[in-house]
C-alpha positions in Angstrom: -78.8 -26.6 -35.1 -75.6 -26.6 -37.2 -74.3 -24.4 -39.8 -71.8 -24.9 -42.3 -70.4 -22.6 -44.9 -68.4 -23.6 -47.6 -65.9 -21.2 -50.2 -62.3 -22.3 -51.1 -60.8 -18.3 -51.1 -59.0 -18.3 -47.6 -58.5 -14.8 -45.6 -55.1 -13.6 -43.7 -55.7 -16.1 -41.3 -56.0 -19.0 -43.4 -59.9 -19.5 -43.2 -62.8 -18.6 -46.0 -63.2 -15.3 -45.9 -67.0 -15.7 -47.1 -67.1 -18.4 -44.1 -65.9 -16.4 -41.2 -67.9 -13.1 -42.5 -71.2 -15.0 -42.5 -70.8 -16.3 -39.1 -70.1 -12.7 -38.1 -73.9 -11.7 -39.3 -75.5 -14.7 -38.4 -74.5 -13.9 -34.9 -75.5 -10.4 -34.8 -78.7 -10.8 -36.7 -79.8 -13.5 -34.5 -78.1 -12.8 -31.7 -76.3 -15.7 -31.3 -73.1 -15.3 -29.2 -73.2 -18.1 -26.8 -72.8 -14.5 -24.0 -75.4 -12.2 -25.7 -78.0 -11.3 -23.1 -76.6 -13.1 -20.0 -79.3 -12.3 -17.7 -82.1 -12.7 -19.1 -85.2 -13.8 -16.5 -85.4 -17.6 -16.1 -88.4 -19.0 -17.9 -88.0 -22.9 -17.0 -90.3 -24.4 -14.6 -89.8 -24.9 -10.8 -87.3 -27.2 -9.3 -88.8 -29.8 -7.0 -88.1 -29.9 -3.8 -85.4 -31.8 -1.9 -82.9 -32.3 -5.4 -79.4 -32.6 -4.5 -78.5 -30.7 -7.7 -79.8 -29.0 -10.4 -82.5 -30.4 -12.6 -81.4 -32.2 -16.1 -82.6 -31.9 -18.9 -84.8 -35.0 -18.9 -86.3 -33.7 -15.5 -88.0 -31.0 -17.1 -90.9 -33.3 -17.9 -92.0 -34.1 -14.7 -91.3 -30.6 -13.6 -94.0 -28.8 -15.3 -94.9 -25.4 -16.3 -95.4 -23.7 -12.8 -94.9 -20.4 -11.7 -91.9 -19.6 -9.5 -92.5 -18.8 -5.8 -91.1 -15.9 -4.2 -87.4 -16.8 -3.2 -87.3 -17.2 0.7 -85.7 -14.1 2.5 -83.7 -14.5 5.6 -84.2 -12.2 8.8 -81.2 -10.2 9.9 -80.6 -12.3 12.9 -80.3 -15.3 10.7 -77.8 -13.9 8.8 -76.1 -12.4 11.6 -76.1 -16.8 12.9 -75.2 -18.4 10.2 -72.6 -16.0 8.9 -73.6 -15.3 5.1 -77.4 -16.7 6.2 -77.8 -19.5 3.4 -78.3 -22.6 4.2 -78.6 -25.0 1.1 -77.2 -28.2 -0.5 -75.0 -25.3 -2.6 -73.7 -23.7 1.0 -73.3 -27.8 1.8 -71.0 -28.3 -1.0 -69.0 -25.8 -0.8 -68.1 -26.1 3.1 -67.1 -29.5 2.0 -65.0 -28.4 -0.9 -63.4 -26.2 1.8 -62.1 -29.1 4.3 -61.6 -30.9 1.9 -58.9 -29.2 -0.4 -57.6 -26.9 3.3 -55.0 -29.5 4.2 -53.2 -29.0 0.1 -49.9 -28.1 0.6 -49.1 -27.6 -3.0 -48.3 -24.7 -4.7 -46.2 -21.3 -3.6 -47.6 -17.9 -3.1 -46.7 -15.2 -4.9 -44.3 -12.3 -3.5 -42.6 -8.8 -5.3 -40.2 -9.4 -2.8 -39.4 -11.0 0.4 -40.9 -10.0 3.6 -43.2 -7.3 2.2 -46.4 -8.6 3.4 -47.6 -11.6 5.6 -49.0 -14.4 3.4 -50.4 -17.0 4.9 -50.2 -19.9 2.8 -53.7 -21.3 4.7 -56.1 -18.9 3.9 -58.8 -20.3 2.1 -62.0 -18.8 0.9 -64.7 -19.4 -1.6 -67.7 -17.2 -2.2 -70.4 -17.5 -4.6 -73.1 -14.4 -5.1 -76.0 -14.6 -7.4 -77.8 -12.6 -9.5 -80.3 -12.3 -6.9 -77.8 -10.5 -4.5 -77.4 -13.5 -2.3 -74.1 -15.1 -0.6 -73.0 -18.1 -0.1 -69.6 -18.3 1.3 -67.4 -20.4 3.3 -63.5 -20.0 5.0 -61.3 -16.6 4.3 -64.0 -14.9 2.2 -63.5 -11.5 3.8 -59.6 -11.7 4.2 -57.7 -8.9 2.5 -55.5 -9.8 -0.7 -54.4 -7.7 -4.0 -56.2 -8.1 -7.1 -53.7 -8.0 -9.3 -54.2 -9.6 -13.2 -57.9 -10.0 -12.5 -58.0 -6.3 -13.0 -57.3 -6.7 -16.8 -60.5 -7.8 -16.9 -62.1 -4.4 -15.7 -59.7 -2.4 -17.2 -60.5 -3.5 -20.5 -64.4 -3.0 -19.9 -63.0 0.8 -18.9 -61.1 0.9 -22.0 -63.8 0.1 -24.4 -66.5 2.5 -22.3 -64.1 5.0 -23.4 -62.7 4.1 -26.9 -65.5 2.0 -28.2 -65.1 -2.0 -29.1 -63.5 -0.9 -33.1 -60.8 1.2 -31.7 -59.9 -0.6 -29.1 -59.3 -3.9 -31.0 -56.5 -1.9 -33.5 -54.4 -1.4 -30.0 -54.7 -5.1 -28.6 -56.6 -8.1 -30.3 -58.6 -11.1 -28.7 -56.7 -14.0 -29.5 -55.1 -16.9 -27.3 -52.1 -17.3 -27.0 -50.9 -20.3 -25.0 -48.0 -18.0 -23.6 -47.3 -17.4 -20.0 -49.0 -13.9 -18.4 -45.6 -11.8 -18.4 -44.5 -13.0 -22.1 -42.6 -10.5 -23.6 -42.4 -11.5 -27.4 -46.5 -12.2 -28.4 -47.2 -9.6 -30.9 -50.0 -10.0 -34.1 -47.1 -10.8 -36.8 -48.6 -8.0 -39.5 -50.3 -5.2 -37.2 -48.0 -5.6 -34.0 -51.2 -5.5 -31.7 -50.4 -7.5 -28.5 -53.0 -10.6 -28.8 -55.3 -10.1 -26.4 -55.9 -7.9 -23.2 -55.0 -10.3 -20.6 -51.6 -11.1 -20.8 -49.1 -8.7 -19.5 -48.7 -6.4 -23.3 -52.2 -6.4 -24.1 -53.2 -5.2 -20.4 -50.8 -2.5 -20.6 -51.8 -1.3 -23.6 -55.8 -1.2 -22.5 -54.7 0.7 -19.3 -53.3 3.1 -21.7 -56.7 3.8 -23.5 -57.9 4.5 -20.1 -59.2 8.8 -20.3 -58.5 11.4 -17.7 -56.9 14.8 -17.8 -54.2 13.7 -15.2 -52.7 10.7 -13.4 -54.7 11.5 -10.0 -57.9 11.6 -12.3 -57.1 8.3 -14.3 -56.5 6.6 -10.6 -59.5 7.9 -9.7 -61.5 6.5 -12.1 -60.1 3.0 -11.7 -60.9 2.9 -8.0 -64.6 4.7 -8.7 -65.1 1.7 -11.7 -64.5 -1.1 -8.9 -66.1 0.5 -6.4 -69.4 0.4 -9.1 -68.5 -3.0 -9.7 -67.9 -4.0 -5.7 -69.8 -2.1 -4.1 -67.8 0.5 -1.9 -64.7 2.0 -1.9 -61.5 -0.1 -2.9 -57.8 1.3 -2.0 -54.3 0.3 -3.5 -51.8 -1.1 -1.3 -48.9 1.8 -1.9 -45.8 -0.5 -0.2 -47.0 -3.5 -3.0 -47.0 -0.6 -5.5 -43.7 0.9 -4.7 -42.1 -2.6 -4.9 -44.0 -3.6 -7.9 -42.3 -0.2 -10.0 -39.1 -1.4 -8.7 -39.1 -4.6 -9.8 -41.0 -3.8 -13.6 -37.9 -3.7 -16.1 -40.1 -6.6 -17.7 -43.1 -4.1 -18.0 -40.7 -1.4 -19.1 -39.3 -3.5 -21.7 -42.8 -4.5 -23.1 -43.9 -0.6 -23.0 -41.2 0.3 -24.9 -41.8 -2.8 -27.4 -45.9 -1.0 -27.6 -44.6 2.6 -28.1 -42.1 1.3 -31.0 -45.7 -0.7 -33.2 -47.3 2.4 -31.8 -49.6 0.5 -29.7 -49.5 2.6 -27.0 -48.8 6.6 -26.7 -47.7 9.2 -24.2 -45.9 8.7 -21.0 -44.4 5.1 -20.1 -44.2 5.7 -16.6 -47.9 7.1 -16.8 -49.3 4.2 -17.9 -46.7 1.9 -15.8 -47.7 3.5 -12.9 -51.5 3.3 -13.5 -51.1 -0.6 -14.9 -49.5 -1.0 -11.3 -52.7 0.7 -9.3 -54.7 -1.0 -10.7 -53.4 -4.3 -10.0 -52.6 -3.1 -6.6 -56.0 -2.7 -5.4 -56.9 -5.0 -2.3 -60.4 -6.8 -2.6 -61.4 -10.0 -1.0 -63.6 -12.9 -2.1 -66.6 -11.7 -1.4 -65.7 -8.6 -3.6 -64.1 -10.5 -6.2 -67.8 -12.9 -6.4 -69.8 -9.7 -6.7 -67.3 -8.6 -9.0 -68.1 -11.8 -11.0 -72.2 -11.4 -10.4 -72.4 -8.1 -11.9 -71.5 -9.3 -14.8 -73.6 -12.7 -15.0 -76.1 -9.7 -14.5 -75.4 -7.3 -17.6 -73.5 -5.5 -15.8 -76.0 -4.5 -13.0 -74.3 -4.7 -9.8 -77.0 -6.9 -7.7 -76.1 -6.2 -4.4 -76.7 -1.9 -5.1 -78.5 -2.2 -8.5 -75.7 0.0 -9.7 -74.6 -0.4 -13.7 -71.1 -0.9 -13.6 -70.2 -1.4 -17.4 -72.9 -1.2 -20.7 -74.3 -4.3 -21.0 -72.8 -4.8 -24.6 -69.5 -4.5 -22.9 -70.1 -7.6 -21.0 -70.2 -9.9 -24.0 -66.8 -8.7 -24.8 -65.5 -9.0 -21.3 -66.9 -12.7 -20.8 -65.5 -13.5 -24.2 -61.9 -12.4 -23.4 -62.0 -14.3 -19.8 -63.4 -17.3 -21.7 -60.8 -17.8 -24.1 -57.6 -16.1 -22.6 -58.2 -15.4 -18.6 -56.2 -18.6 -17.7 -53.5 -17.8 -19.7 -51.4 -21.3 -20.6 -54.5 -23.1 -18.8 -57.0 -21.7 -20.7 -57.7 -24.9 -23.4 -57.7 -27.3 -20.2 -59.9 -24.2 -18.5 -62.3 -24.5 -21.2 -62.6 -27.9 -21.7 -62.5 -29.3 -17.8 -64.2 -26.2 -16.3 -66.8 -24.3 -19.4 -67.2 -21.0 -18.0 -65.6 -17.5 -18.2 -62.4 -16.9 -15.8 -59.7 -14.7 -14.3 -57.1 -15.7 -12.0 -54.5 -13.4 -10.5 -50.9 -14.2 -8.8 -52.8 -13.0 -5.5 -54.3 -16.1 -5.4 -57.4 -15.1 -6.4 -59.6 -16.5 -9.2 -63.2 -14.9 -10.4 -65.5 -17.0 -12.2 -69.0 -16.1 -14.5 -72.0 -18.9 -14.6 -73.6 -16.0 -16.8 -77.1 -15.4 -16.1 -76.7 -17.2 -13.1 -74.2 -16.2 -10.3 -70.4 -14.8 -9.7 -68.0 -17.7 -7.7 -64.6 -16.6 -6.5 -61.7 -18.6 -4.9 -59.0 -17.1 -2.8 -56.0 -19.1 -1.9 -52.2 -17.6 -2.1 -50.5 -21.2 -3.6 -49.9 -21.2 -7.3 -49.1 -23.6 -9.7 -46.4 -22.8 -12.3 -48.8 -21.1 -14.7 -49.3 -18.6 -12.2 -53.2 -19.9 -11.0 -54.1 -20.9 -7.3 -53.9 -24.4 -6.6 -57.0 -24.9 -4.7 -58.7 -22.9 -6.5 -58.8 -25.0 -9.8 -59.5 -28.1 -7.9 -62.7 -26.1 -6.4 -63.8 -25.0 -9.6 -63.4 -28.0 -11.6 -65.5 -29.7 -9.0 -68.3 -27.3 -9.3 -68.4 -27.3 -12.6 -68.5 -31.5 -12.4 -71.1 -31.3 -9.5 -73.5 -28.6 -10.8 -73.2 -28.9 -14.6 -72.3 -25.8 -15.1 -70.0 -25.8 -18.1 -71.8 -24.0 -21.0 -71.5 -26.7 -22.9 -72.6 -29.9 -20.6 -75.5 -31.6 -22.4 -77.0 -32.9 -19.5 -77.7 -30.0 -17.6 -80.0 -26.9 -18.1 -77.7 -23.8 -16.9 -80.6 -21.7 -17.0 -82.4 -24.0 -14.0 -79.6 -23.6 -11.6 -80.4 -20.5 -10.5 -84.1 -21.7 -10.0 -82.7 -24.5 -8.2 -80.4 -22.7 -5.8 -83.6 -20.3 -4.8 -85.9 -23.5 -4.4 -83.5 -25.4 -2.0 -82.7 -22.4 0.6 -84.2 -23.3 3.8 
């Protein structure tokens, strides 16, 4: 359907102020966020076999009403074979995305400073896990890299476990910017909140919400939240850390901006320091797709049925990636791609088909905005290929993980 509201008298933001606050209960009474209740159990009916890609819309006719089989589980010498033990027209794809964007010289990875770690420019990895715990993975999946700004996104979900979603939004807000990551000047004109949690002032600001009765016990806590999220335990890359607090006068200059709007409280260096662990953490793809899976799962880990984060929490962290996780790119994100995002100057980038699956990229290039090369070319073909933007008319999201268990042989 569509809904239209019409009242002249215009709110602070320059929109109707009966408008926008009938929208808000719409959505809530009906449930309506396009995010609410991303994992709910696939109802459609099953996917023929041998399609090349997901069913459309207009196949759903001829597809019936039947009841799903029982998804085909490999044997542990299989796995052990074919590496990640899939073997699909998805696993397909993606080993040919993989040769074919591996010889892309573009792009420059990202260093604090020179000669502190080995980066090779080749690595190249992509790794997609489901909702049903299952991997599909192809090139440097498992090599070592730093998390860095994709940590925003799980910091926030911390900070609103432990604030709640009202106080949290009076310290940062949820709106776009179009600046670049590190911008030092975006602050909301009349309340001075930085705009939303994913550029550089807003993710300092969440990390300060973050509770615990010391700095060792905040830390803690970070690592023990990815570890729900991952799976087991993650560690921070101390040399990267030391280099990052000697090259933040940047980050300083932005927590001292916070502390004057009283955005954020206590110590700087505290909250520096943690800001900086946090982004120092080293993950890899496969990580970074479970990562992603957990929450295209409300939240449930589906690798060690672990909860991670409230599932209400989810909606907010899907909504914040959506509009603001590609910071400058995130219009062209939205509109060429459709599905929530994080990228991170260690080349990473972790994507959300919600409902459906968690897909990460890892390749140390970047464009100018800060993104990996590859990795935008991968996921704007998978997104193209699969129909998976949220908005594609032609393609039933909720039959692609159908689809994907159907075609495993």
């Amino acid at each position: 359907m569509g809904i239209a509201v019409f009242s002249p008298p215009l709110g602070e933001h320059r929109k109707s102020e009966r408008g926008v606050k009938v929208f808000e209960e719409l959505a809530e009474r009906f449930n309506l966020h396009v995010f609410h209740g991303v994992s709910q159990e696939v109802t459609v009916g099953r996917c023929e076999r041998g399609f090349d890609r997901p069913p459309r819309r207009s196949d759903r006719a001829k597809l019936g009403n039947k009841t799903l089989s029982t998804p085909y589980l490999e044997t542990e010498e299989e796995r052990d074979r074919s590496g990640n033990g899939i073997h699909s027209p998805f696993q397909d794809f993606l080993e040919q995305l993989h040769q074919k964007y591996l010889p892309l010289r573009d792009g420059t990875p990202y260093l604090s400073e020179p000669d502190l770690v080995e980066i090779n420019p080749d690595w190249f990895g992509i790794c997609a896990v489901t909702v049903d715990g299952d991997v599909y993975a192809v090139g440097d999946y498992e090599q070592p890299f730093l998390i860095q700004s994709i940590s925003k996104v799980f910091a926030y979900g911390m900070a609103l476990s432990d604030r709640g979603r009202d106080y949290v939004l009076q310290k940062v807000d949820v709106e776009p910017t179009g600046d670049a990551y590190n911008s030092i000047v975006k602050v909301e004109e009349s309340s001075k909140r930085p705009h939303n949690p994913m550029v550089n002032a807003g993710a300092i600001a969440t990390t300060n919400l973050i509770l615990g009765n010391s700095p060792a016990k905040r830390l803690n806590r970070v690592l023990e939240m990815y570890k729900r999220f991952i799976g087991h335990k993650v560690f921070v890359d101390t040399p990267t850390f030391v280099s990052e607090q000697h090259c933040g006068d940047r980050n300083w200059a932005i927590s001292y901006l916070l502390r004057n709007f009283g955005m954020i409280e206590g110590s700087i260096s505290e909250t520096l320091d943690l800001y900086l662990q946090q982004c120092s953490a080293i993950v890899n793809c496969r990580d970074l797709a479970v990562m992603g899976a957990t929450l295209a799962n409300d939240g449930i880990n589906p690798m060690t049925g672990t909860r991670a984060i409230a599932a209400p929490y989810v909606r907010d962290l899907l909504s914040v990636m959506y509009t603001c996780g590609m910071y400058d790119f995130a219009g062209a994100w939205v509109y060429n791609v459709g599905f929530p995002a994080k990228s991170g100057v260690g080349g990473g980038i972790i994507a959300v088909v919600p409902g459906q699956m968690g897909i990460a990229v890892f390749s140390p290039p970047l464009d100018k905005r800060g993104n990996s090369v590859r990795g935008i070319k991968v996921f704007e073909e998978l997104s193209q290929r699969f129909g998976l933007h949220i908005f594609d008319p032609t393609t039933s999201v909720d039959t692609f993980l159908q689809w994907m268990r159907e075609t495993r042989t």
